[in-house]
N, C-alpha and C positions, 0 to 999 in steps of 0.2 A: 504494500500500500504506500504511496505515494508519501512525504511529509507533509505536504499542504492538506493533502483530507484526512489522515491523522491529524493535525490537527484540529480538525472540524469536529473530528468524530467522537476527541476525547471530552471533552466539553457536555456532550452529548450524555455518552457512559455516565460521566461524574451527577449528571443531573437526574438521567435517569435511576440510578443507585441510591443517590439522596429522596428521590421522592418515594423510593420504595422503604427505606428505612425510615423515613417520615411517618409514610401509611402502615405499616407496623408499629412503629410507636407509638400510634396516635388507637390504631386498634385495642390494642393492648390497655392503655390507659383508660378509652371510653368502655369499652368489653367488659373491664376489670369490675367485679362482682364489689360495691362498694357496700360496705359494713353496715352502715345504716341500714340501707334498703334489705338488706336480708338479716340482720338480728333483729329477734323478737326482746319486748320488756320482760324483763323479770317478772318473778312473780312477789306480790306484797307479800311476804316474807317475816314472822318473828321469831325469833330464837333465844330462849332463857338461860343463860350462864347456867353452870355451877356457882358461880360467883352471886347468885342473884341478882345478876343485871339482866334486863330485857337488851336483846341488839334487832331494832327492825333495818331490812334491808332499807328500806326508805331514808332512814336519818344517815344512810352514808354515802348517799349521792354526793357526786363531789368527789366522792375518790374509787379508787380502783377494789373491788370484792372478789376475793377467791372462796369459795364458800366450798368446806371437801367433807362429805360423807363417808366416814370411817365408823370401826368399831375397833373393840378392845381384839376382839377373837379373829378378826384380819389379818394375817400374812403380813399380803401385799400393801397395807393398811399402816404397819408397823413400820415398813421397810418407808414408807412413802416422809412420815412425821417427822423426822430428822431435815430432811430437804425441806419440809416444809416452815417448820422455825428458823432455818438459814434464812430463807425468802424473808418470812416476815421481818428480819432483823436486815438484811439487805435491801427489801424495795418499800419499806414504812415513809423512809422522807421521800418516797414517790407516788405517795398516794396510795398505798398498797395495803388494804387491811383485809385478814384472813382467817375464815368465820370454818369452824370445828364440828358442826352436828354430828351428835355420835348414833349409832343405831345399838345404843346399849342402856345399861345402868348405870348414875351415878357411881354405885360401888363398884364396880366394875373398870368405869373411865377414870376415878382419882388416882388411882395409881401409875395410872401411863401418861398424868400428866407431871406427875413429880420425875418420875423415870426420865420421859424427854426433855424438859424445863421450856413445857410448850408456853410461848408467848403470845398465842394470840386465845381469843374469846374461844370457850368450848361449851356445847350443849351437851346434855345425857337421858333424852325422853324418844325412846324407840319409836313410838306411835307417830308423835311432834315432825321427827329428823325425817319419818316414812313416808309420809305425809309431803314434805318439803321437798323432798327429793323425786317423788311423783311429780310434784306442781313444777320442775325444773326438767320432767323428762325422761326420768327413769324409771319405769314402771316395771323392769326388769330387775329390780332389785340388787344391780349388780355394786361390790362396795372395791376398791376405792369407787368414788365418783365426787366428778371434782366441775366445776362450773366458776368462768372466770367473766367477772359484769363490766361493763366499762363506767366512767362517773358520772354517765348521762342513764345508770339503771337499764342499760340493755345486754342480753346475753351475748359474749363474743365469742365461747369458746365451752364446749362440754367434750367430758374426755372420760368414757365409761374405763375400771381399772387403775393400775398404778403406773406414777411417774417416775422416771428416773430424776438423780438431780438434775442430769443434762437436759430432760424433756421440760422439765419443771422452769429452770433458768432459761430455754431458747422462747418456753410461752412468752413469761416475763418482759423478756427483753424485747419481743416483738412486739409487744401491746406498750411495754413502759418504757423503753428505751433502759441506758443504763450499761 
């Protein structure tokens, strides 16, 4: 090919390449499934300490809710708690509060919270947690189960089973940075 119409042609290429990486990235972004439009609200939600404190999901708009359905007689439940007070203790000045329903008994939960040196709110009413964890989706009863809200009160993330700490920190970090 001649120089004179390489040069015509490459101008051409260059343009045609940029509009196609243009209309791909422009797919991409419009296409892109936006959070809002496909998370649903929470559900109005209260959960009694052990502590004696009421925590309704409502008073904690404004910051970020990991709400994880565990029990004493869980495994994967056990394995999960250590990652999970890391979190609390690493993403709290992000807005990060991280709510315990248990599907057990009090008697039963106080000791695996002195065990772990869990820091965040913990409930112990099986009925209450069974309940909560239906209204959130899981009718399958399957325990870990974990539900992550953003602070506008809408679900962004359910995750039937346990987290690794890796799985746990890449949620995190996607939703809170960090």
């Amino acid at each position: 090919m001649p120089i004179l119409t390489m040069r015509r042609f490459l101008p051409l290429v260059a343009a045609a390449v940029l509009a196609v990486l243009a209309g791909v990235l422009s797919y991409r972004y419009l296409a892109a499934p936006k959070l809002r439009e496909t998370a649903e609200a929470a559900p109005e939600l209260r959960f009694n300490t052990l502590d004696g404190k009421a925590v309704a999901l409502r008073s904690l708009h404004g910051r970020w809710v990991l709400v994880n359905f565990w029990a004493s007689w869980c495994a994967p439940c056990m394995d999960e708690i250590p990652h999970l007070v890391q979190a609390q203790a690493d993403y709290a000045s992000l807005g990060l509060q991280i709510i315990g329903p248990a599907l057990d008994d009090a008697e039963a939960v106080k000791p695996v919270l002195g065990r772990f040196a869990m820091n965040y709110p913990v409930s112990a009413d099986f009925a209450s947690a069974d309940a909560a964890m239906r209204a959130f989706g899981n009718d399958r009863g399957v325990l870990p189960f974990t539900v992550l809200i953003d602070p506008d009160g809408f679900i962004v993330q359910r995750h039937l089973g346990g987290l690794s700490g890796e799985a746990l920190g890449e949620l995190l970090r996607r939703h809170l940075g960090h």
